[in-house]
N, C-alpha and C positions, 0 to 999 in steps of 0.2 A: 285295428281297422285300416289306421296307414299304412301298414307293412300289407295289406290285402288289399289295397286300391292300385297299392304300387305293382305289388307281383301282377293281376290282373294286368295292369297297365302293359306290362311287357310280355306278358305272353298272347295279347293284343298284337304288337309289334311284330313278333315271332309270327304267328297269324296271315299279316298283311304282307308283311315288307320281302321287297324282289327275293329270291333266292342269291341271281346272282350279285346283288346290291344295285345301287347307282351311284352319279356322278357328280358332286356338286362345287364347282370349279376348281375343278379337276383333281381333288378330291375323293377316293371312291370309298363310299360307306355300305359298309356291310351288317348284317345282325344275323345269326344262328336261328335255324329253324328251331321247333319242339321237339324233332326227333335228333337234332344236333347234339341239341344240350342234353338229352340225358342217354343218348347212348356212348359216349365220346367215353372213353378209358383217360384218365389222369394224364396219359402221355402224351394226347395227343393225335395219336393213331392207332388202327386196330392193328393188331397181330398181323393180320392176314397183307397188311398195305405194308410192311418192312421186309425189307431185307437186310435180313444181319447174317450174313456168310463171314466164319471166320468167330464172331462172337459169341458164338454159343459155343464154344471149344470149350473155354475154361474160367466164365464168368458165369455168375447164377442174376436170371434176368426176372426183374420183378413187376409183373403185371398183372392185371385182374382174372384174364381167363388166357390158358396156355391151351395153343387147340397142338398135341402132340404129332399128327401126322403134317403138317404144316412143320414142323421143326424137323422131322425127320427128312421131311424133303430137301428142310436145304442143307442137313449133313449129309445126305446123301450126292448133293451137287458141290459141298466143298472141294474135290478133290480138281473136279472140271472148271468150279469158278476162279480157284487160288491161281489156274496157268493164266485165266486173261488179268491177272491184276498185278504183272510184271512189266518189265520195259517194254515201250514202242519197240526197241530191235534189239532181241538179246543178244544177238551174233553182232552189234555194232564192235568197231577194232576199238575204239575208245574206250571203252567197259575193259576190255581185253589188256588193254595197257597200263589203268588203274589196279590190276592184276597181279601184272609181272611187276610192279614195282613194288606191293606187300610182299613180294620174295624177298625183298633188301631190307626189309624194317631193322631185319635183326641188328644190320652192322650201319645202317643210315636212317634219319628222317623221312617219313612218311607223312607230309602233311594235309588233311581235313581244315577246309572250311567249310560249316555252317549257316549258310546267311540264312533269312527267315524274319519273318512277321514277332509279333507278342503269343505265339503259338509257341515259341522256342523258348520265352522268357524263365529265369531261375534254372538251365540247362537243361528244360525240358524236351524231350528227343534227342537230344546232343546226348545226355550225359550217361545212357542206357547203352548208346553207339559205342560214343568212347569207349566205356568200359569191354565193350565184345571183343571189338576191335585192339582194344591192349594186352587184352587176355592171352587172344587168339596170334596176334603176331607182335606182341610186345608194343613196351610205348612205356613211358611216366607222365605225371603232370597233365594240369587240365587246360596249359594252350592261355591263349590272349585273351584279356580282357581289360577295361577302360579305367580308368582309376574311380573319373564318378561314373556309375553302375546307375541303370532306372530302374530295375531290379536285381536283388541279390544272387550271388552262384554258391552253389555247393558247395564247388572244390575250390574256393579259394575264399580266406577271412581278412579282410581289410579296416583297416580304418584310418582315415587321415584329416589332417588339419582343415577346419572347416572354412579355410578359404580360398578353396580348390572351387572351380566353378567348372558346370560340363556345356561342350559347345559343340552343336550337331551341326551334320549334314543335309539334314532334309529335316523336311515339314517346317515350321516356325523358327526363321533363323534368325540368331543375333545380330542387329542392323552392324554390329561397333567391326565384328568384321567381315574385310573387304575382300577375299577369295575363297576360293573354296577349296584348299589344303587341309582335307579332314583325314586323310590316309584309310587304309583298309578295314577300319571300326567306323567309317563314317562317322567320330565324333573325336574331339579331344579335350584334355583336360590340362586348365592351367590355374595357376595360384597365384597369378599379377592378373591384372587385366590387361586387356586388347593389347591398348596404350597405355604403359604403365609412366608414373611420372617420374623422371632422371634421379631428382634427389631421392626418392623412397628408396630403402631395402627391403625387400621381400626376404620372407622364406616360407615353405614350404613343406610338409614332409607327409610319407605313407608309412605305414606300418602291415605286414605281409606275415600274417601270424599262418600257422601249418592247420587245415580245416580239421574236421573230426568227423563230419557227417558226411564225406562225400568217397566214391568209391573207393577203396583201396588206392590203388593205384593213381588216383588224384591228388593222394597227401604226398606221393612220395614226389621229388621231382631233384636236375642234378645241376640245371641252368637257369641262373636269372638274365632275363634281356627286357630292356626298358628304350621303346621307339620314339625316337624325339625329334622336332624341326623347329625352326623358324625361332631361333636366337639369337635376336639384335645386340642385347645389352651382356656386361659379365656375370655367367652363375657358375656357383662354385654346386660341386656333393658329393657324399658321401654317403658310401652304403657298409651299413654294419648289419653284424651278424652273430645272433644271439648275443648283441653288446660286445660286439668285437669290430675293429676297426678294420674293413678288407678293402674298402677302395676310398680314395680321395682324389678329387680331379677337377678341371673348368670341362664345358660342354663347348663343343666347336659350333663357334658361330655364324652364321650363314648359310651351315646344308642346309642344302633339299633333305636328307634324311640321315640318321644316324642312331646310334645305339651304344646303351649302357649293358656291359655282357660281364656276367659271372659265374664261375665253376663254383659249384658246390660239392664239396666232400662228401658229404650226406646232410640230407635234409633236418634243414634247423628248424628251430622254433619258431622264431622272427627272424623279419629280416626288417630293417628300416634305412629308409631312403632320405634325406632332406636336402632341400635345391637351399640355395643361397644368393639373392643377387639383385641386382636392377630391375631384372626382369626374368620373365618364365618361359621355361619352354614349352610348348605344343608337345604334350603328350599325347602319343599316339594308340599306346598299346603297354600293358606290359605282359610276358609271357613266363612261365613255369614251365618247365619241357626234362624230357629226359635226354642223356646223350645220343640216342637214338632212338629208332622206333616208330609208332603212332604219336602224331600232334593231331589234335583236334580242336577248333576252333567253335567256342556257340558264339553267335554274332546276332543277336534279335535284334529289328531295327522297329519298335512299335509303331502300329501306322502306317507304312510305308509297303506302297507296291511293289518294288522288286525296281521299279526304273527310275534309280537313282543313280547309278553307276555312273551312267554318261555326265552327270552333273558335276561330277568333282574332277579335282585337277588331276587330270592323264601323267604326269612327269610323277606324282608325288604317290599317286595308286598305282603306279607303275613300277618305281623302284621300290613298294615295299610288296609288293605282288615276287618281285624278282630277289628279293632277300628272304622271302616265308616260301618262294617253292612250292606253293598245294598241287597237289596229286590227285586230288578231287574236290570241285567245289559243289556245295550241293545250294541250290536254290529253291527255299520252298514259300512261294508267295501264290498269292490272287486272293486270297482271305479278305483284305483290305480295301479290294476293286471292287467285289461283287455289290455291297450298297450301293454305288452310286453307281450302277451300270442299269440301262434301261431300254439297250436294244442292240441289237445284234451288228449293229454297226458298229455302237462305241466296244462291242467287245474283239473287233477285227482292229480297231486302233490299237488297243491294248495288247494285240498281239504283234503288230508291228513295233511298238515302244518295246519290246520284252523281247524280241527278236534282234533292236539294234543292241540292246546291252549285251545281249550274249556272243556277236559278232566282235565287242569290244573287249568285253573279257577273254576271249578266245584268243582274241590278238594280242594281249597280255598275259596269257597262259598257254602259249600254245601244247606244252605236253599235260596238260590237266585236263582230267575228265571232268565232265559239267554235267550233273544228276539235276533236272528238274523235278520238284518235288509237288502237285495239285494241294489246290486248298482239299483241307476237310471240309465233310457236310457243314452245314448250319443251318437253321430254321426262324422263319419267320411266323408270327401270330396269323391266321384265316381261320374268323372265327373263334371257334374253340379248339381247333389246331394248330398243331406246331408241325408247317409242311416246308423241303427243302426250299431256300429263296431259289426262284422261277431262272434265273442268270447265273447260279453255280455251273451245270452242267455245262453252259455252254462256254465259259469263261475256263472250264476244265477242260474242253475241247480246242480252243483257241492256246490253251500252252502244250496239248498234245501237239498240237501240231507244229508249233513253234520250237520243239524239241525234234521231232522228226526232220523240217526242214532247217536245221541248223546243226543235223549230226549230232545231237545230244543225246542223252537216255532221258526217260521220263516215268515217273512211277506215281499213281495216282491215290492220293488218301483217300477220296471220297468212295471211290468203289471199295477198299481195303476195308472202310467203314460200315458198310455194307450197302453203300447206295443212300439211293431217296428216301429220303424220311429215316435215315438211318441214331442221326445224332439221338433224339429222343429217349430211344435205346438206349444210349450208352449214358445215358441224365439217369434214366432209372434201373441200372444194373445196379449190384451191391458188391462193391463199395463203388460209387458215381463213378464211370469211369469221363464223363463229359459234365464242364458246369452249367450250372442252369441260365447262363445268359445265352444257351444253344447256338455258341459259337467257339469256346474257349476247350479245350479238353484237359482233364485233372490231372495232377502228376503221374497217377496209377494209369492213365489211359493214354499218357505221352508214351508210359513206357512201353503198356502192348502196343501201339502203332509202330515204335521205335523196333519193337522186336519183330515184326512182320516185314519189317523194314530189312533190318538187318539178316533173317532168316534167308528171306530170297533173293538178297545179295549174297548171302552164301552160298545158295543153290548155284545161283549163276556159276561163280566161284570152283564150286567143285563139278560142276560141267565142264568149266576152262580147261581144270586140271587135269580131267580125263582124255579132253583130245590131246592137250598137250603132252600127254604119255604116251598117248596110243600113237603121234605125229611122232615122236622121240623114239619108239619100239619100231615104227615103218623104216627111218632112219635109218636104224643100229641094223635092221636084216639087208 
């Protein structure tokens, strides 16, 4: 009888209450009609309110009623929708330059940076790129990464002394210190503190064992480089290899930046590292690379908008921006803006804050190409739906254009997604390709975005390579 005063009760509710809810300081409360609640499909939306162009290629999508001519429609508009969800300007010279310089991989570095939100975390998109891009123009090794990790990678297995602490750049900073010398990982790691005290000795050590689960070409790698700064006191180290003595040294104290570099014969087993001293260095990075090739860099920063650049010290992002060389930086944020954006103003701020860092990176990169990359879909609860938050599109339109007025490329996930209401979709394909906090996408659904990614930077790619024959054949007559 209680279970039946209660149901009653709410479909009372259902009954009376606004359709479109009301207000109650400031506050807006909403309740699902009767016909809300029982025609609604598990996902969230009908068939008919998605668009998934692109994902019905080669996932099987699981929902209660497939209406087939709806589906054929939009393999039928694939071929017309895949040209608008390429760069702002495919003819931009930048694209073109990032080009010519994959001709050199063979006999020089090519280096990929990846910046990015917690969408990138565990080399999520990164490490699908990587791999194409090693394949297809050579490369080893899976690039920089921080000693302490907020999530784990692939291609690289570490473990070290557990009084290594990690000290970021943004969000929640550690009062103890007093600049912002975080280098190009935005974070570093040290195994003294701040202030370490005179009489103490420290040590320190990593261990840098060869992965097993990450692409081929991630285990393999021919150079170790370890980015350090800000060493007051004396540390001594040494790095052995496979239990073999290869380097023994002090660290120079006082650069702005510096590095520990070694040639590897072929890839060992371990490698171990141990500091010894007073005090610790600011570690910045360490890197696995091959003698030439593709480097690629995954760089999640969780949390973080994208407009943090300008925060850190310019002298110390600067020479380590001028020692890694990227040939392409790709920047894939706004993920992290869309919650707290609530008008169309704060999203023209955001486009100004996102506009001055890429004027700054530009001026520390001048021959790098700069790929902005749009948030993916996400979805908010309305009712008994799961409909795109009202602020993604425009906050996707605010970096299109931020990339246009700044000579950059721009490549948009959300349409690749398939649009509005898209994520939902990819929650209930089999196997998920999106998780169910319909914001986050799965490893399998990093990779196809990564591969849609990668595909039509190919295209571009071999469009380049055809004028540039057919320019070379006018030439030669």
């Amino acid at each position: 009888m209680v279970l039946l005063g209660i149901m009653a009760l709410l479909f009372g509710l259902m009954a009376v209450f606004p359709t479109e809810g009301f207000e109650i300081g400031g506050i807006k409360l909403q309740f699902p009609t009767s016909e809300e609640f029982f025609n609604k499909a598990d996902t969230g939306v009908s068939v008919s309110e998605i668009d998934f162009v692109e994902l019905l290629i080669d996932t099987a999508i699981v929902l209660n009623v497939v209406d087939s001519s709806i589906i054929q429609q939009k393999l039928d508009s694939l071929q017309a929708a895949k040209k608008k969800l390429l760069f702002v300007d495919a003819s931009n010279p930048s694209l073109n330059n990032f080009f010519k310089v994959l001709e050199w991989a063979k006999t020089q570095k090519v280096r990929v940076m990846h910046y990015g939100d917690s969408q990138i975390e565990c080399d999520r998109i990164t490490g699908y790129l990587r791999n194409e891009l090693q394949t297809a123009f050579s490369g080893y090794g899976g690039g920089m990464f921080p000693i302490v990790q907020v999530s784990p990678k692939l291609f690289v297995n570490t473990t070290y002394s557990d009084n290594w602490k990690r000290y970021s750049g943004f969000g929640r900073k550690d009062t103890t210190v007093k600049h912002m010398k975080y280098g190009a990982l935005m974070n570093f790691s040290r195994f003294a503190p701040v202030n370490p005290v005179d009489s103490v000795q420290y040590e320190g050590w990593v261990i840098i064992k060869k992965p097993r689960k990450s692409y081929k070409r991630t285990r393999t790698y021919h150079e170790l480089k370890i980015f350090y700064g800000n060493v007051e006191g004396e540390v001594t180290y040494q790095v052995m290899v496979d239990g073999e003595m290869r380097l023994a040294d002090t660290l120079v104290t006082g650069a702005l930046l510096d590095k520990i570099y070694l040639e590897l014969a072929h890839t060992p087993e371990e490698i171990k590292v141990v500091f010894q001293g007073n005090d610790s260095p600011d570690i910045y990075g360490i890197s696995l690379e091959g003698h030439n090739g593709i480097v690629v860099d995954n760089i999640p920063l969780r949390g973080s908008s994208g407009t943090l650049f300008k925060k850190q010290n310019r002298d110390l992002l600067g020479a380590m921006f001028k020692e890694l060389a990227p040939s392409l930086i790709l920047l894939e944020f706004g993920g992290n803006t869309v919650p707290y954006i609530d008008s169309e103003e704060e999203c023209l701020n955001y486009g100004r804050w996102f506009t001055s860092q890429i004027v700054m990176l530009k001026r520390m990169n001048p021959e790098a190409t700069i790929i902005l990359i749009g948030p993916a879909d996400m979805s908010i609860k309305v009712k008994t739906a799961y409909l795109t938050h009202p602020f993604l599109p425009p906050i996707r339109d605010v970096l299109k254009e931020v990339a246009r007025a700044s000579n950059c490329m721009f490549w948009d996930m959300y349409e690749s997604m398939g649009g509005l209401n898209s994520i939902p979709v990819w929650i209930a394909a089999d196997p998920p390709l999106a998780a169910p906090d319909y914001t986050h996408l799965t490893q399998k659904g990093a990779r196809k975005m990564s591969k849609m990614f990668y595909e039509q930077l190919m295209e571009k790619y071999a469009a380049y390579k055809n004028v540039e024959a057919i320019t070379t054949d006018t030439i030669q007559l």
